[in-house]
C-alpha positions, 0 to 999 in steps of 0.5 A, a space after each residue: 501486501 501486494 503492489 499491484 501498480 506504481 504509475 507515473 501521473 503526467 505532466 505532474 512529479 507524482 505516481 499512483 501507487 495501488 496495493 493490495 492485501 491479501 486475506 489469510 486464514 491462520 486457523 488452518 494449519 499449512 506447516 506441511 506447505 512450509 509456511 508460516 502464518 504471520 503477518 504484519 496486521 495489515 500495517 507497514 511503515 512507509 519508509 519501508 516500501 522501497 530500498 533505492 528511493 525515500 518517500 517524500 509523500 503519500 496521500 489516499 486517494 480514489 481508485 481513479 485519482 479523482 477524488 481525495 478524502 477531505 481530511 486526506 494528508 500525507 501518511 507514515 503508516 499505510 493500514 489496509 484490512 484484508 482483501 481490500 485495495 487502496 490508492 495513494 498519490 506518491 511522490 519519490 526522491 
């Protein structure tokens, strides 16, 4: 997964967070690039998106911050597809 964006929402204490999954193709042999094809399925924990700050909470939401799913809770595990992009509501401590 690639953040694209981490922004700071005003005047409130979140930030909108956008991240990108990269599509791979593992049939295609790449060992002469010095790459490996493995991935994490499209799945991370949230604890482990960042070292210096813990995450108190992250929401789904629409690109534009506008709109939020109806069941929209706070999450512990982002899973995206590949090539996809998603938006969350993030608050940091």
């Amino acid at each position: 997964m690639h953040m694209v964006s981490l922004v700071d929402i005003e005047p409130s204490d979140e930030a909108a967070l956008i991240l990108h999954r990269k599509g791979f193709d593992c049939r295609f042999s790449n060992r002469d690039m010095g790459l490996l094809c493995s991935t994490t399925q499209g799945k991370i924990k949230v604890h482990k998106l960042f070292n210096k700050f813990k995450v108190e909470s992250l929401t789904p939401t629409s690109l534009s911050l506008m709109h939020s799913p109806p069941d929209a809770r706070n999450i512990s595990e982002i899973s995206m597809s590949s090539m996809e992009i998603n938006t969350f509501r993030i608050r940091l401590r």
